[in-house]
Structure formats: structure tokens, C-alpha cells
C-alpha positions in Angstrom: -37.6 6.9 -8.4 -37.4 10.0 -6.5 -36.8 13.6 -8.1 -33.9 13.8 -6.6 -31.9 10.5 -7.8 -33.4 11.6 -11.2 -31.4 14.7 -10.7 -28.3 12.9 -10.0 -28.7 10.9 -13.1 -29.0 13.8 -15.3 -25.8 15.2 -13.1 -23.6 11.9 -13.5 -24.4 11.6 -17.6 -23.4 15.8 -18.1 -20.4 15.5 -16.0 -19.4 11.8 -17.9 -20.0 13.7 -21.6 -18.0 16.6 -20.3 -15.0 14.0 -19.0 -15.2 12.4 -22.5 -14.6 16.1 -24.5 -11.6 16.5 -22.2 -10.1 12.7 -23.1 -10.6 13.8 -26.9 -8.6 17.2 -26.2 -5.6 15.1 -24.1 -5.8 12.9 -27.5 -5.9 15.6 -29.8 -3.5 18.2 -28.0 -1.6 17.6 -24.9 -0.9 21.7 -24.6 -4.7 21.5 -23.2 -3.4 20.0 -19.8 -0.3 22.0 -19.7 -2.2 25.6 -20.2 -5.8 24.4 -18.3 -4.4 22.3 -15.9 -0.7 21.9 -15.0 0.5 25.4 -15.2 3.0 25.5 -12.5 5.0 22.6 -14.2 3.9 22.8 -17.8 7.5 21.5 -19.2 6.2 18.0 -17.4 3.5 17.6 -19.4 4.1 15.3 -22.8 2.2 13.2 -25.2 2.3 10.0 -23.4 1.0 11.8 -19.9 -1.6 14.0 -21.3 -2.7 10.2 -23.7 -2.6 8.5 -19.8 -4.6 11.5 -18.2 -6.9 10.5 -21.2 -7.5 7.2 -20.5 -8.0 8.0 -17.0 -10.7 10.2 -17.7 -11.9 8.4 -20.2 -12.9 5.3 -17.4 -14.4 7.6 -14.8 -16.4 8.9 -17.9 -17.8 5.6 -18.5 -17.8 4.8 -15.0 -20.3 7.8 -14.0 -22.8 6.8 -17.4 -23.1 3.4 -16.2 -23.8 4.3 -13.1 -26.0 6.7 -14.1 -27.6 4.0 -16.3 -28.1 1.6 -13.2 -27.9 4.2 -10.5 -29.4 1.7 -7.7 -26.5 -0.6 -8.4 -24.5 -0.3 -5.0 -21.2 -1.5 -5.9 -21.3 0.9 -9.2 -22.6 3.9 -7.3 -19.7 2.6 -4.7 -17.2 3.0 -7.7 -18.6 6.1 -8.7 -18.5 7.8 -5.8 -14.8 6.5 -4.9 -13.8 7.7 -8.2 -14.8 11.7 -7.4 -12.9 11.1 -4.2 -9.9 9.9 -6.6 -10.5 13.2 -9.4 -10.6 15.0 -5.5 -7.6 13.9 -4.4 -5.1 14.1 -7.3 -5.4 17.8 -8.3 -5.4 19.0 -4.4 -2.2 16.6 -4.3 -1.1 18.8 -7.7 -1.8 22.1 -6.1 -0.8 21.3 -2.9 2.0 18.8 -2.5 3.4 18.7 -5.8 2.7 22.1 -7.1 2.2 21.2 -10.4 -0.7 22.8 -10.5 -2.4 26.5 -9.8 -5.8 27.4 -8.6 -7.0 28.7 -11.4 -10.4 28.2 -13.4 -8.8 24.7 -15.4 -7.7 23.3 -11.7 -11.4 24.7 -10.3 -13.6 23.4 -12.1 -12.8 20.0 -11.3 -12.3 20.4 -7.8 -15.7 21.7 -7.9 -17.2 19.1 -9.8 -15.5 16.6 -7.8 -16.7 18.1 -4.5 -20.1 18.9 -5.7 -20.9 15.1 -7.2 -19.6 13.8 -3.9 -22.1 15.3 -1.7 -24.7 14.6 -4.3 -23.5 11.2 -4.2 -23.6 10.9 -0.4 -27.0 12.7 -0.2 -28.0 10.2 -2.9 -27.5 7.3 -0.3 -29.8 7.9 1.8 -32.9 7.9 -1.0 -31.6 4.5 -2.3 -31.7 3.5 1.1 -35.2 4.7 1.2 -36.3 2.9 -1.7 -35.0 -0.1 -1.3 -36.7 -0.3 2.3 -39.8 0.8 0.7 -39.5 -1.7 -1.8 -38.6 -4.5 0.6 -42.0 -3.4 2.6 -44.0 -3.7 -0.8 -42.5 -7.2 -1.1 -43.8 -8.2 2.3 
């Protein structure tokens, strides 16, 4: 497997523990999502959102283990990869649409995250693509 791939692995299983501390704190505490994360609108934010936000994050963190667990699976890297677009998606819709949300360091880090795994991701393609040619030519 090449370095790189090996990298993402390591990338996907940090950024899944990290998603599962933050569906333990919208469990524990739901004044973690209206401080960190929805500050504009922080009298929208109850018990039953911050338990759905938890569950949420709770899938993509198992999502982004397994993949990194079976990273040449295409439809779970497929998933994966779709489900950074998703984490993408909903906070610039909170920032920008709804205006839930702020840019500040709880709304950046994700965005970051997001952005960063999806052009790992994409950049990841290309050497699975690589491998399983090579792998096809071995076979041959």
C-alpha cells in the first residue's frame, strides 16, 4: 500500500476519534454546540438537537474508521468521501444561508477538516486506482 493511502488511514481514524469526543460532549452537554458551534442562534439549540447532531456525528465517525479499516473498499471510501461533502455543506449552509452560525474557531475547524479530508480523499483516488491496475497486471 502506498505511503500515502497509509497516511490517509492514519488521517480518517484521528478525525473519526475526534468526531466521537464531540458526540460524547452533544450527549453530555448540549451548551457545547450552542457556544462552539451555533453562536449566532444559540437559543435554537436544545437537548434533542444537540442528541441528533450526536448521532449524526456519531455515523460519519464510524463511517471514516471503517473505511479507514478497508480503505480499498470503493463504495465505503465513496461514502466517506460523500459524507465530508455532507459535514461541508451543512455548516457553510449555517454560516451562510441560515446564519446560525459564525466563523469562528468551533465553525473552522470543521470546515477545515472537511475541506482538507476531501482533497485527501480525491488525491487518494488516483493511488487506489494505481493499485488496483498494478494488481490486475500482477494477476495477468
Amino acid at each position: 500500500m502506498s505511503r500515502f493511502l497509509n497516511v490517509l488511514r492514519s488521517w480518517l481514524v484521528m478525525v473519526s476519534i475526534v468526531a466521537l469526543g464531540n458526540t460524547l460532549q452533544s450527549f453530555h452537554d448540549h451548551g457545547f454546540l450552542s457556544e462552539k458551534l451555533y453562536t449566532d442562534a444559540p437559543s435554537l439549540v436544545n437537548g434533542l438537537q444537540a442528541r441528533t447532531f450526536g448521532i449524526w456525528t456519531l455515523l460519519a465517525s464510524v463511517i471514516r474508521c471503517a473505511c479507514a479499516i478497508d480503505i480499498r473498499n470503493k463504495t465505503l471510501y465513496h461514502i466517506t468521501l460523500f459524507s465530508f461533502f455532507v459535514v461541508l455543506a451543512h455548516f457553510l449552509a449555517e454560516v451562510f444561508i441560515y446564519r446560525t452560525a459564525a466563523l469562528t474557531i468551533g465553525v473552522m475547524a470543521p470546515l477545515m477538516v472537511a475541506s482538507f479530508s476531501i482533497l485527501g480523499m480525491l488525491i487518494g483516488l488516483q493511488y487506489l486506482e494505481v493499485e488496483a491496475v498494478s494488481r490486475n497486471k500482477k494477476r495477468n
